[in-house]
C-alpha positions in Angstrom: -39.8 -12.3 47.8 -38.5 -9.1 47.3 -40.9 -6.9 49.0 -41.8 -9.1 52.2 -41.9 -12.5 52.9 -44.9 -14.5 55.0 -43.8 -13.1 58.5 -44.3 -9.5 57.4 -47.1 -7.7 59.6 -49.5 -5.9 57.7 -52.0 -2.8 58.6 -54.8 -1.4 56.2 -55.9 2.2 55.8 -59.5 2.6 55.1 -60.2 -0.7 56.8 -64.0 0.0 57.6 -64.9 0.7 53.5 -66.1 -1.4 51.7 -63.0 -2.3 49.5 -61.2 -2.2 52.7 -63.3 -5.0 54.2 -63.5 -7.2 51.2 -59.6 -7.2 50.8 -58.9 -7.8 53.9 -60.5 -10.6 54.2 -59.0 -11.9 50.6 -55.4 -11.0 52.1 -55.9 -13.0 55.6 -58.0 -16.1 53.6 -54.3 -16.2 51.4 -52.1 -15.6 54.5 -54.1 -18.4 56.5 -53.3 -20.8 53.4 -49.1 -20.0 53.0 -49.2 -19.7 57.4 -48.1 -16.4 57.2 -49.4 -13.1 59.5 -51.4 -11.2 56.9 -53.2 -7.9 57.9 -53.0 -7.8 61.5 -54.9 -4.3 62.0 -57.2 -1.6 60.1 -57.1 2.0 60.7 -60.1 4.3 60.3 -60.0 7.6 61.5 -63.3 7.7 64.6 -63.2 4.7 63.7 -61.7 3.0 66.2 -62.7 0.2 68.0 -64.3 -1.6 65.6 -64.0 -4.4 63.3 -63.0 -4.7 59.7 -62.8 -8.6 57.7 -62.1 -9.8 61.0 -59.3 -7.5 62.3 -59.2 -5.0 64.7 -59.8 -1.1 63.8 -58.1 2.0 65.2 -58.4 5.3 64.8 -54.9 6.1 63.6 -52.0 4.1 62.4 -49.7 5.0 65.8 -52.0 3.6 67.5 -52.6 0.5 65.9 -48.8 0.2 65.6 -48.8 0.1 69.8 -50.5 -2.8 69.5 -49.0 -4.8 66.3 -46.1 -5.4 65.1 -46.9 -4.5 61.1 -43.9 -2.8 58.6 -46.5 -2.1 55.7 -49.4 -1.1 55.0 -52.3 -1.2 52.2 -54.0 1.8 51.1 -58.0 1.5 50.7 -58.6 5.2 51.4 -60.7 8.3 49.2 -58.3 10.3 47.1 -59.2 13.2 48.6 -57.1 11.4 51.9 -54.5 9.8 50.6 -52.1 12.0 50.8 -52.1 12.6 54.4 -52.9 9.3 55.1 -49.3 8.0 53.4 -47.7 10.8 55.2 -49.0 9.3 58.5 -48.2 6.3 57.8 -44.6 6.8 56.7 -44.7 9.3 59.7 -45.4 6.2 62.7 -42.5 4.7 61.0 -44.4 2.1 58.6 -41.4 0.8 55.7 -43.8 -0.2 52.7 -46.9 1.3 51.6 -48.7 -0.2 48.8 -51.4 2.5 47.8 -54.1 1.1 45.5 -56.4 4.1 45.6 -56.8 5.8 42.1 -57.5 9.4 41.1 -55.2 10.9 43.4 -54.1 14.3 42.5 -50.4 14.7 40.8 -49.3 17.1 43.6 -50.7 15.0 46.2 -49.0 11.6 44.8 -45.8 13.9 44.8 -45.7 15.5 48.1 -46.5 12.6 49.8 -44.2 10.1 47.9 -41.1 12.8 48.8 -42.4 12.4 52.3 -42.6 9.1 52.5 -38.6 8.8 50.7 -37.6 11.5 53.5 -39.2 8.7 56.3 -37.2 5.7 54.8 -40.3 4.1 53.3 -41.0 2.9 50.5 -44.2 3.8 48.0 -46.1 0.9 45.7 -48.8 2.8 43.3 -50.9 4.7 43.5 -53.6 3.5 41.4 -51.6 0.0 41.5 -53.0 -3.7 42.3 -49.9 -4.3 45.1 -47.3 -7.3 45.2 -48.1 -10.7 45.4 -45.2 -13.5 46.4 -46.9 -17.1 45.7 -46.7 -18.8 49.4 -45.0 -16.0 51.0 -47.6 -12.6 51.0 -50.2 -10.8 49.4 -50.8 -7.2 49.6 -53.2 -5.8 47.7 -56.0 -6.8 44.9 -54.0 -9.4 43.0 -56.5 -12.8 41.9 -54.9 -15.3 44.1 -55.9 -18.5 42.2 -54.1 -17.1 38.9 -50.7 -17.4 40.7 -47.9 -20.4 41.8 -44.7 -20.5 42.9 -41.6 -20.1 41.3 -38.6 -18.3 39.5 -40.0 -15.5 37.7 -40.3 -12.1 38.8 -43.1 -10.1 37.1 -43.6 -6.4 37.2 -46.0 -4.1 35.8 -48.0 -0.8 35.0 -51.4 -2.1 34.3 -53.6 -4.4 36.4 -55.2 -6.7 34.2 -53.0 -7.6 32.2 -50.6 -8.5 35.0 -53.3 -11.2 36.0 -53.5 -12.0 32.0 -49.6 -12.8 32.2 -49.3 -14.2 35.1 -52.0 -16.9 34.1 -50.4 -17.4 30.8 -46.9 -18.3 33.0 -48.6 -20.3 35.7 -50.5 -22.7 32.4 -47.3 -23.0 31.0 -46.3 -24.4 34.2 -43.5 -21.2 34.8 -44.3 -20.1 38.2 -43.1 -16.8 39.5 -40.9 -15.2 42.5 -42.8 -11.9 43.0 -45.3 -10.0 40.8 -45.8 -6.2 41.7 -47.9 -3.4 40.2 -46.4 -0.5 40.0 -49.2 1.7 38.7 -50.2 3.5 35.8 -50.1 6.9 37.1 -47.8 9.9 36.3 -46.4 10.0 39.2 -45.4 6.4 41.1 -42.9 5.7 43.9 -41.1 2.6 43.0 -40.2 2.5 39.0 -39.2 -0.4 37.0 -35.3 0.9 38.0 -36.4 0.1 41.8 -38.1 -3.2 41.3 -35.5 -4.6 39.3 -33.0 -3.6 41.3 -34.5 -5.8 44.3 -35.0 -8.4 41.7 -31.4 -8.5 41.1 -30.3 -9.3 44.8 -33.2 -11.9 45.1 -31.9 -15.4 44.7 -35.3 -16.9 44.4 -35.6 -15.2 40.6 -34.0 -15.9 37.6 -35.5 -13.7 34.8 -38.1 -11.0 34.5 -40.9 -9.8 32.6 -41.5 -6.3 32.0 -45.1 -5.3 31.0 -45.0 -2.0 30.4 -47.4 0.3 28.5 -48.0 4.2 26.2 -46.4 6.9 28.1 -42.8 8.4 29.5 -39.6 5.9 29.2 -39.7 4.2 32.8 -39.9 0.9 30.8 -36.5 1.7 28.9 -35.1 3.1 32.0 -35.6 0.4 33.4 -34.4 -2.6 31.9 -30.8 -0.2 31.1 -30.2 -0.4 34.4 -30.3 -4.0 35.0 -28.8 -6.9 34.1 -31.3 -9.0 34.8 -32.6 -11.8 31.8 -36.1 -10.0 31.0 -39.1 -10.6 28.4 -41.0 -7.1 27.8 -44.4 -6.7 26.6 -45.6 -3.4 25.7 -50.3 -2.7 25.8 -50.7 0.2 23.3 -49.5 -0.5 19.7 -52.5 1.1 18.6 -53.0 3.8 20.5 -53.7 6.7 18.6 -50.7 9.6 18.5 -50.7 12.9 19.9 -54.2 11.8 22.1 -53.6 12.2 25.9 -54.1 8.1 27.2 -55.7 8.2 30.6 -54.6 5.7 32.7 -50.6 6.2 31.5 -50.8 9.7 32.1 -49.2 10.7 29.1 -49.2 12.5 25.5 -47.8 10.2 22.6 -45.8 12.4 20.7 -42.6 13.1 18.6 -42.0 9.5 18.5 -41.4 9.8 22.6 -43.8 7.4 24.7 -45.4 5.3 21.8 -45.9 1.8 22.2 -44.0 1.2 18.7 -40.9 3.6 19.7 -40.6 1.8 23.0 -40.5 -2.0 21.0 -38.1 -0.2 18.3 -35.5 1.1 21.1 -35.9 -1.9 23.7 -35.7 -4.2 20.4 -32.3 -2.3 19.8 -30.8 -3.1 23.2 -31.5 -6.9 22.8 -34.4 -7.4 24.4 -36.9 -10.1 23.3 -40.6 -8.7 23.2 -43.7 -10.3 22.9 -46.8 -8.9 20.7 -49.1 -11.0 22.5 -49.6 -11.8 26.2 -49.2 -15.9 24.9 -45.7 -15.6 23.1 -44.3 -14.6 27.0 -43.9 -18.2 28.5 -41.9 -19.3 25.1 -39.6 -16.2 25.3 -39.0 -16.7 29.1 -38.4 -20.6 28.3 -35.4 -19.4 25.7 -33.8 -16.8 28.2 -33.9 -19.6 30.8 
């Protein structure tokens, strides 16, 4: 648990949506099962008053924060909104925001993760599938059932293949610690550097795998600046070169951002690296 553990009170932005409602629900059905609080409120702006998956709705996170005690909060909201709806929240003094709406503009992610950093709170995403701690807390999308408990932390740029690993581990019978998206945008708040960071001070993990994919050197960054056992696994050996890849936000070029460079140079500095999702729970049974 390096996020939150099953006493962390949790609120959710764009409660009344339809993704709000569904994951709520999702959150509180995985919260009822570990005993822990799970999402305790929704906020939709003229919204309040209602009910969302079973929880309360209010019109603006203040308010619902006069009536619950919640330090984070999950983002279902438009991209058109986010911005200002991260800046609120980090504003009424929320300490973790785990923002899994996609196609928020560059500036926006920017302005309102600098915000956020200013308010002493801390930004998951955007465009990420949130944190999951087997038996502790969920926040976000993550598939529940894939998961189990144990000593391997797992973090991430892309969504599905998170779930891909994480199933591999849990067959193998190697449970994990904490798994967290941290999202395949340009711009994110916490990088692989902050995750593993927290990893290190968590006694509950013992080694971690880095999934990361085509695009920028957060990956290498990274894993330099721990010392941490990890497994990497890097989607994108065939990507094509100098093509602009969507969901990384970046241009492959000069050798800079390519899945192969990135294998080459974390290859160099020791690190074991899969080529397929399956060869992970064999390399994290050798470093253990």
């Amino acid at each position: 648990m390096i996020y939150g553990d099953r006493d962390l009170g949790v609120i959710v932005q764009g409660a009344t949506g339809k993704q709000g409602v569904f994951h709520i629900a999702l959150m509180n059905e995985y919260a009822r099962v570990v005993g822990g609080r799970g999402v305790v409120a929704g906020v939709t702006p003229g919204k309040g008053g209602q009910e969302a998956g079973g929880v309360p709705v209010y019109g603006s996170v203040q308010e619902a924060l006069r009536e619950h005690d919640a330090t984070a909060s999950v983002l279902f909201v438009p991209a058109a909104a986010a911005c200002d709806s991260i800046m609120e929240a980090a504003h009424a003094g929320i300490e973790l925001i785990v923002a899994i709406t996609e196609h928020i503009p560059v500036h926006d992610t920017m302005k309102s993760i600098a915000y956020a950093t200013l308010c002493g709170c801390e930004v998951i995403g955007p465009n990420c599938p949130g944190i999951l701690s087997p038996g502790e807390c969920k926040l976000g999308i993550m598939p529940a059932h894939l998961f189990s408990r144990g000593n391997v932390g797992v973090v991430s740029r892309s969504g599905t293949l998170t779930y891909e690993v994480v199933d591999e581990l849990s067959r193998a019978g190697i449970g994990q610690s904490t798994v967290v998206g941290i999202g395949g945008d340009p711009v994110i708040g916490q990088t692989f550097a902050d995750v593993l960071e927290r990893f290190e001070t968590d006694p509950q993990t013992e080694a971690v795998v880095v999934i990361g994919e085509v695009g920028g050197n957060l990956e290498e960054e990274g894993i330099r600046s721990t010392d941490m056992p990890v497994v990497a696994y890097i989607a994108g050996v065939s990507a094509p070169p100098e093509k602009r890849m969507g969901h990384a936000g970046a241009i492959i070029e000069g050798g800079e951002g390519d899945a192969r460079s990135k294998v080459r140079r974390l290859a160099a500095m020791g690190v074991p690296i899969a080529s397929r999702p399956s060869e992970i729970p064999g390399l994290v049974r050798e470093l253990l």
